[in-house]
NUZALO-283500 format. One record per residue (C-alpha): residue number from 1; residue in one letter; x, y, z. Coordinates in steps of 0.25 Angstrom, whole numbers, plus 5000, padded with zeros to 4 digits. Layout:
<pts>
 seq type    x    y    z
 NUM    A    X    Y    Z
...
</pts>
This chain:
<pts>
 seq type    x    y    z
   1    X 5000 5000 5000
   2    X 5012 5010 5004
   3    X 5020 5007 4991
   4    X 5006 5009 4982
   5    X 5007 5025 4988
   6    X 5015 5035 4982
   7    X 5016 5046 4991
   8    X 5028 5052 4983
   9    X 5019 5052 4971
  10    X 5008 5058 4980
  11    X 5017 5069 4983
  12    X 5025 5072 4970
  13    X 5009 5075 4964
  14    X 5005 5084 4976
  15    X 5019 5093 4976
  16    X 5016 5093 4959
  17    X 5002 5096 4960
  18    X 5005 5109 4970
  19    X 5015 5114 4960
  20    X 5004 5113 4948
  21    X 4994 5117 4957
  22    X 5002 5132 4962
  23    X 5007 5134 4948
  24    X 4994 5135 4942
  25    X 4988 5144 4953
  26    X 5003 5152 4952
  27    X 4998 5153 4936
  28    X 4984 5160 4939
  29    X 4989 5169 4951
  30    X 5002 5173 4946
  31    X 5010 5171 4958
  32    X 5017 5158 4966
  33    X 5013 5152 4978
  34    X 5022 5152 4990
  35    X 5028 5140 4995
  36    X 5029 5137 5008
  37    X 5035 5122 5012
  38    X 5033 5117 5026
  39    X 5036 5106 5034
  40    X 5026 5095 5043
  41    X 5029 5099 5056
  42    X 5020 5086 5064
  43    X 5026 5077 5055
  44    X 5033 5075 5041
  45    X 5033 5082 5027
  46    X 5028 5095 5026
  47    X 5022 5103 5011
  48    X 5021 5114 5002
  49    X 5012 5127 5004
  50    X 5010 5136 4992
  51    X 5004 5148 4994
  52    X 4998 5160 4988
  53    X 4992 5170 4994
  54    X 4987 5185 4992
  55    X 4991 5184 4975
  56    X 4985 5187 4963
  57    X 4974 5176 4961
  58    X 4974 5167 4972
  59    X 4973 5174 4987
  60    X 4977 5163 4995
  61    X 4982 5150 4989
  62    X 4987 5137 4995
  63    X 4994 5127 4989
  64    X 4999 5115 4998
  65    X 5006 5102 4998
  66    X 5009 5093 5009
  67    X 5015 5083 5014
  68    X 5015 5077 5029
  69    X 5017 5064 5038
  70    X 5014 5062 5052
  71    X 5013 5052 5061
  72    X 4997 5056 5067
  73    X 4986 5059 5058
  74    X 4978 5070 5062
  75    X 4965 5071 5067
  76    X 4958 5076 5055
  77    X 4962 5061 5048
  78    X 4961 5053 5060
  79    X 4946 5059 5062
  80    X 4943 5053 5047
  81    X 4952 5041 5049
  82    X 4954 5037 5063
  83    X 4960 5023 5059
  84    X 4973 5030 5056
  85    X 4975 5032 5070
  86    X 4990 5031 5070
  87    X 4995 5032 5058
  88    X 5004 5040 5052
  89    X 5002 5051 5040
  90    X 5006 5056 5026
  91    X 4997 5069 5020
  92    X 5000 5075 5009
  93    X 4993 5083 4999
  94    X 4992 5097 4991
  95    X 4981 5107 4995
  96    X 4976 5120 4992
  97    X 4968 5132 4993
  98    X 4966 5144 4984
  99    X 4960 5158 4988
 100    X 4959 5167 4976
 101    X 4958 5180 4978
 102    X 4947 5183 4968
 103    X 4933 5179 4974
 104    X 4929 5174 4961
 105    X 4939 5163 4961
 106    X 4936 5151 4970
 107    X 4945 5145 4981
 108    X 4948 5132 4978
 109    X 4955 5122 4986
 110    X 4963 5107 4982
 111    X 4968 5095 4989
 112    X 4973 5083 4987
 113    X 4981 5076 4997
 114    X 4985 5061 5001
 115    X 4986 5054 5015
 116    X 4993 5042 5020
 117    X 4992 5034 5034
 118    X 5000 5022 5038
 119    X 5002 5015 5053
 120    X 5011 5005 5055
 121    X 5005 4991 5052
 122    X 4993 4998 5045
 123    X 4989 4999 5029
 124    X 4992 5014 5026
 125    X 4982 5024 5025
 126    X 4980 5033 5012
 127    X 4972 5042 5005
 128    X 4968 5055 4995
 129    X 4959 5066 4996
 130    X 4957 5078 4990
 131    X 4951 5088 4981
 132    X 4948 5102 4977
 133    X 4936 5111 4979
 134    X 4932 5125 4973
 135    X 4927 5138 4984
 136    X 4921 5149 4975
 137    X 4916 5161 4979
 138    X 4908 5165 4969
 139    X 4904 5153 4961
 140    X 4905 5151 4945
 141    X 4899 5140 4938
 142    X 4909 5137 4927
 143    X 4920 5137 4939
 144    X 4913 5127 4946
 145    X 4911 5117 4934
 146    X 4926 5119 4931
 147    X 4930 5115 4946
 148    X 4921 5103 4946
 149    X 4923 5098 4933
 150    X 4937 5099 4935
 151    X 4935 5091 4948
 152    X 4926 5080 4940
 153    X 4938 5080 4930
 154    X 4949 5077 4942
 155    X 4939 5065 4946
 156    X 4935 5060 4932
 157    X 4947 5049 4933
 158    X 4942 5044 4944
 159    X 4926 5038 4943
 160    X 4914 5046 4938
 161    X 4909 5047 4951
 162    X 4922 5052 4960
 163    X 4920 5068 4955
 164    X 4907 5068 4962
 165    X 4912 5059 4974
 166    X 4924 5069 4976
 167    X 4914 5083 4972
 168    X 4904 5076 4983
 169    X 4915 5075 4994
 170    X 4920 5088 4991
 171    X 4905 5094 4994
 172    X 4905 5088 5007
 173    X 4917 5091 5012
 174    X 4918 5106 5007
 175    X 4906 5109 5015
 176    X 4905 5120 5028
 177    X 4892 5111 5035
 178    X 4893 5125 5042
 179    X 4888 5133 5032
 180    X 4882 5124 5023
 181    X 4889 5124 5012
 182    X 4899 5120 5004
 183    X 4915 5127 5003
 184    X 4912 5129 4988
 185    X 4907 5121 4974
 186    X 4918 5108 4979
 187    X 4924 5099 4970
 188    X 4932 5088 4975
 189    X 4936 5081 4988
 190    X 4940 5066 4990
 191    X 4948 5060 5001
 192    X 4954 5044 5008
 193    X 4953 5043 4992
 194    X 4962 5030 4992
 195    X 4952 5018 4988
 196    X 4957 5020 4972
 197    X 4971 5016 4977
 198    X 4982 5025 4978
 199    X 4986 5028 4963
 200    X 4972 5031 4959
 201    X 4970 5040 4972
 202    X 4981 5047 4970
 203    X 4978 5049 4955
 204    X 4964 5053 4960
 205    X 4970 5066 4968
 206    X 4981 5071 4959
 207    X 4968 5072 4950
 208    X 4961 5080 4958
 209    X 4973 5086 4961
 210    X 4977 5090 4948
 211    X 4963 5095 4942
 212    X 4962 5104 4954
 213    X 4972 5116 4946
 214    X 4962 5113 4934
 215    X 4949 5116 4941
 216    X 4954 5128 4948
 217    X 4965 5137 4940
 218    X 4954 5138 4929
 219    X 4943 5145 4940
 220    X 4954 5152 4945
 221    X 4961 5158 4935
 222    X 4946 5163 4928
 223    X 4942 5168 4941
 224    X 4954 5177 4947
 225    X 4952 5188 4940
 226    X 4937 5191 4939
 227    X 4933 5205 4947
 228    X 4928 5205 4962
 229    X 4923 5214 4971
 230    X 4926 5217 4987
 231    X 4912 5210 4987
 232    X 4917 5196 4980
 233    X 4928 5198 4988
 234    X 4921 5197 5002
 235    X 4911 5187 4997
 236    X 4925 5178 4995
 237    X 4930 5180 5008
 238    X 4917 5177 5014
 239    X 4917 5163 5007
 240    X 4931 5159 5007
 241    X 4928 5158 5024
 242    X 4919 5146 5021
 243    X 4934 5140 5015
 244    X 4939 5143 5029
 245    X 4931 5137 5036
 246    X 4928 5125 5030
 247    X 4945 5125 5030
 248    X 4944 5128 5045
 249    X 4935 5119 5050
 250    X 4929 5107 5040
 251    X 4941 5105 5031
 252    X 4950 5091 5034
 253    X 4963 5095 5029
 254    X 4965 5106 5035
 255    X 4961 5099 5048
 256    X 4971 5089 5044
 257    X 4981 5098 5042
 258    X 4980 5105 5056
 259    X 4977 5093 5064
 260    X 4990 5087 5057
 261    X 4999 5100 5061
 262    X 5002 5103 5048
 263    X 5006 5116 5043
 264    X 4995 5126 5045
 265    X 4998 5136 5036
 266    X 4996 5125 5024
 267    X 4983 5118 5029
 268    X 4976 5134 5032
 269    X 4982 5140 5019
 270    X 4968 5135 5012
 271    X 4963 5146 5020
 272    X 4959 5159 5013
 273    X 4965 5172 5015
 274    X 4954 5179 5020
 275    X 4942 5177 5023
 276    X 4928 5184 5027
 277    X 4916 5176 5038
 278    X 4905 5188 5036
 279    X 4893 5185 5046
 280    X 4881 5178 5041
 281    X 4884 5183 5027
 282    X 4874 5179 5015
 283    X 4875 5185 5000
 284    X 4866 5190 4994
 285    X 4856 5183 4986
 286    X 4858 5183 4970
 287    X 4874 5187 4973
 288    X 4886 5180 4967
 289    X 4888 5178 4981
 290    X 4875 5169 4985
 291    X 4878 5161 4972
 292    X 4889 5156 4980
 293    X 4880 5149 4989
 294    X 4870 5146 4980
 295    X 4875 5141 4967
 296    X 4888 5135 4969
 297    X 4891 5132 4984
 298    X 4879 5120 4984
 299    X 4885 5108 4979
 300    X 4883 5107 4963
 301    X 4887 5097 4951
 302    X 4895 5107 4944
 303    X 4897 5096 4935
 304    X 4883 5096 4931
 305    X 4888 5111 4925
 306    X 4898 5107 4916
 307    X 4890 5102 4904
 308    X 4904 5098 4896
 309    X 4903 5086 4908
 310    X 4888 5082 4903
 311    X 4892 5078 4890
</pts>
C-alpha cells in the first residue's frame, strides 16, 4: 500500500501548480506576489506563501502550498476520524484566496490537498479533497455558466454523475446555517476521495486543480475594469464579512490548521482586507443588490444555462 503512493509526485504537481497558478494572476494584475517561505514549528516541513495585496487588480490575494508532518492529528481530524487516534500525519496541499479589488469581480477560492496517516502495526491512512468555489457580489449569468461548466469539465473524466456529487457537496458545506444561505453560487468540493485507488484519485485532484485558473482568470480578467461607485464598494465590503465568517467559524481547514499550530498567518491569509458588519441591513427591492440574494445566492443548475451543454 505504501509503495502504491507517491507523495514525491503528489508534491512535485502541488509546487507546479502554484507557480501556474500565480503566473496567470501575476499576467491579469500586472504585479508579482510576494514570497514568504516558512518552516512547521509543532512538527516537520513547512511551505510556500505567496501574497498580494493592495495591487492593481486583486486587493488581497493568497496563494499557498504546504507541506507538514506531526506526530498527533488535531482535533479538527480526529472529530471526523476518531479511529486515527495515535497515528502520526502528512498534509500537504495548495490553497487559496483571491479578493479583487473591484466589487464587480468575485472572490474565488481553490483547494486541493492530500492526507496520510500511518500507526505502527496499522494499514495506513490516505485520502484527497478538494475543490473551488465562486463568491460574487454582484451576480452575472454568463459568469456563473462559465465557472460551473468549467467545474463540470474538471469532472467529465471522471463519471457523468461525479460534477453533481461534488456541486451538491460543495452546496452544503459552503452554507452559513446562521444566516440561511449560501457563501456564493458554489462549484465544487469533495473530500476522504480514495476508493478510486490512489492513481486515479490523484488524477482526479490535479483536474480540478488545474481547471480552476481556467474557470477564474477569464471572470476575472472581464470583470477588473468595469466602473464602480463608493455605493458598490460598500455593498462589497458588507458581503465579503459573510466570507469571514463562514472562514471563522464553520470552515474545516482552517480549524485544521489552527488546531494543528501551523503558521497562522497562512491559514488566516484567505481572510479579506477589510470588511464591513452594517446592522440589520436589507437592500433594496429591485436593486443589483437584492439580485444578490434572489437570483444567484439560491442553489441553481447553472448548467441548465448553458445550451452548448444541451446539445
Amino acid at each position: 500500500m505504501v509503495n502504491e503512493i507517491d507523495i514525491q509526485a503528489i508534491k512535485n504537481y502541488l509546487l507546479s501548480l502554484q507557480n501556474q497558478i500565480c503566473n496567470t494572476l501575476q499576467q491579469i494584475d500586472g504585479k508579482s506576489f510576494h514570497e514568504d517561505n516558512w518552516q512547521y514549528t509543532n512538527g516537520n516541513g513547512g511551505g510556500c506563501t505567496r501574497v498580494l495585496e493592495n495591487s492593481n487588480v486583486i486587493e488581497k490575494g493568497g496563494v499557498n502550498f504546504s507541506h507538514i508532518e506531526g506526530s498527533e492529528l488535531p482535533k479538527a481530524i480526529l472529530n471526523m476520524k476518531p479511529k486515527l487516534i495515535g497515528y502520526s500525519f502528512q498534509a500537504m496541499g495548495v490553497s487559496l484566496v483571491i479578493h479583487p479589488l473591484n466589487p464587480y469581480a468575485p472572490t474565488s477560492h481553490m483547494n486541493v490537498r492530500f492526507f496520510f496517516a500511518e500507526k505502527e502495526g496499522c494499514d495506513p491512512v490516505w485520502w484527497f479533497g478538494g475543490g473551488f468555489d465562486l463568491t460574487p457580489y454582484y451576480g452575472f449569468k454568463e459568469d456563473c455558466v462559465h465557472w460551473h461548466t468549467e467545474a463540470f469539465n474538471a469532472c467529465q473524466a471522471f463519471g457523468k454523475d461525479v460534477y453533481y456529487q461534488c456541486k451538491k457537496q460543495c452546496d452544503e458545506y459552503f452554507y452559513l446555517p446562521h444566516r440561511k444561505e449560501c457563501r456564493g453560487i458554489g462549484g465544487l468540493f469533495f473530500d476522504y476521495l480514495n476508493q478510486w485507488g490512489f492513481e486515479r484519485s490523484f488524477e482526479f485532484m490535479q483536474s480540478i486543480g488545474n481547471h480552476y485558473i481556467k474557470a477564474y482568470a477569464p471572470i476575472l480578467a472581464s470583470r477588473k475594469d468595469t466602473p464602480y461607485s463608493e455605493k458598490q464598494r460598500d455593498f462589497q465590503l458588507y458581503r465579503r464579512g459573510r466570507y469571514a465568517e463562514f472562514n471563522l467559524v464553520i470552515d474545516r481547514g482552517t480549524h485544521f490548521g489552527l488546531q494543528s499550530a501551523g503558521r497562522t498567518e497562512s491559514i488566516l491569509m484567505s481572510l479579506p482586507p477589510l470588511v464591513k458588519w452594517v446592522y440589520n441591513y436589507h437592500p433594496k427591492p429591485h436593486s443589483e443588490e437584492e439580485k444578490l440574494y434572489t437570483d444567484f445566492l439560491p442553489i441553481r443548475d447553472w448548467l441548465a444555462e448553458n445550451a452548448s451543454l444541451q446539445q
